[in-house]
C-alpha angles and dihedrals in degrees: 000000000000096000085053085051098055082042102063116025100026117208122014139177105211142021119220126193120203105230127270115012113021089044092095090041088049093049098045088054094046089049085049090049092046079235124143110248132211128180130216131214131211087253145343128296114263094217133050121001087355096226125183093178117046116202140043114304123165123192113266101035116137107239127201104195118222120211134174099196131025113186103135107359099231103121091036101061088035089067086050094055094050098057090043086061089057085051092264107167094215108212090188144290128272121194138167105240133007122192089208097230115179093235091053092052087047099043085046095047093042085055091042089231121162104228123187129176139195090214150011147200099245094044072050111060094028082059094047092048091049101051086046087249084135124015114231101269082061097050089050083047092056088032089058096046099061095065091070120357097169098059096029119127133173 
C-alpha cells in the first residue's frame, strides 16, 4: 500500500488515517515511508481540546488519505473535509476495498477527489465464482444485491 502510495501520488507530506479503521493501515504506511501520520474522526471530541484531526498538521501539507472501506463515501470525504478545513492539500485517497456503489463514485466525483483502491466488489465476486468459492446462483444473488443494496430482499 505504500508503494502504491509513492506510485500514485508521488511525494507527500503527510499520511492520514480515517478513524477507526484505516488508522493502523495509515500509520504502518507512514512508518514504511518514513512520513508523519495523523488520524481523523468522524467529529470532534466532545471533551478537552475537541480535536477531530490528531496529530501535527500544518496548512499547506500535502496529505495522501488512508481508508480501509469505501461503500458511500460519506466518512471518507468527511474526513477530507475536515483536513481541507486545516489547510490540508489532499493528493487522493487510497483505500483497501471499495463496493463501487454509484453514490460513492458521484459523491467522489462531485468532491474531485482521486480515489484508488486495492480491491472491489465486483474483482471480488468474480474471484470467488471462479475458484468455486461460491456456485453461480450465489454470484446472481451478490450480483443482485449491489444494485440496490439498500432496498434488496431474497
Amino acid at each position: 500500500m505504500a508503494e502504491q502510495v509513492e506510485a500514485l501520488y508521488g511525494k507527500t507530506d503527510v499520511i492520514a488515517g480515517v478513524a477507526t479503521g484505516a488508522i493502523g493501515l495509515g500509520a504502518l504506511v507512514a512508518d514504511y515511508l518514513g512520513l508523519p501520520f495523523i488520524y481523523v474522526r468522524p467529529e470532534p471530541k466532545s471533551h478537552g481540546r475537541r480535536n477531530q484531526i490528531e496529530g501535527l498538521l500544518e496548512p499547506g501539507q500535502n496529505v495522501v488519505v488512508i481508508e480501509d472501506l469505501i461503500s458511500t463515501g460519506k466518512s471518507s470525504l468527511n474526513a477530507v473535509e475536515a483536513l481541507e478545513a486545516e489547510g490540508a492539500n489532499i493528493k487522493g485517497m487510497l483505500a483497501i476495498f471499495t463496493y463501487g456503489f454509484d453514490v460513492a463514485l458521484d459523491n467522489f466525483s462531485k468532491k474531485k477527489l482521486d480515489l484508488h483502491t486495492l480491491a472491489d466488489y465486483e474483482n471480488l465476486i468474480q474471484q470467488a465464482s471462479e475458484t468455486g468459492y461460491i456456485k453461480d446462483e450465489q454470484l446472481n444473488t451478490l450480483k443482485e444485491w449491489r444494485k440496490n443494496p439498500s432496498q434488496w430482499q431474497q
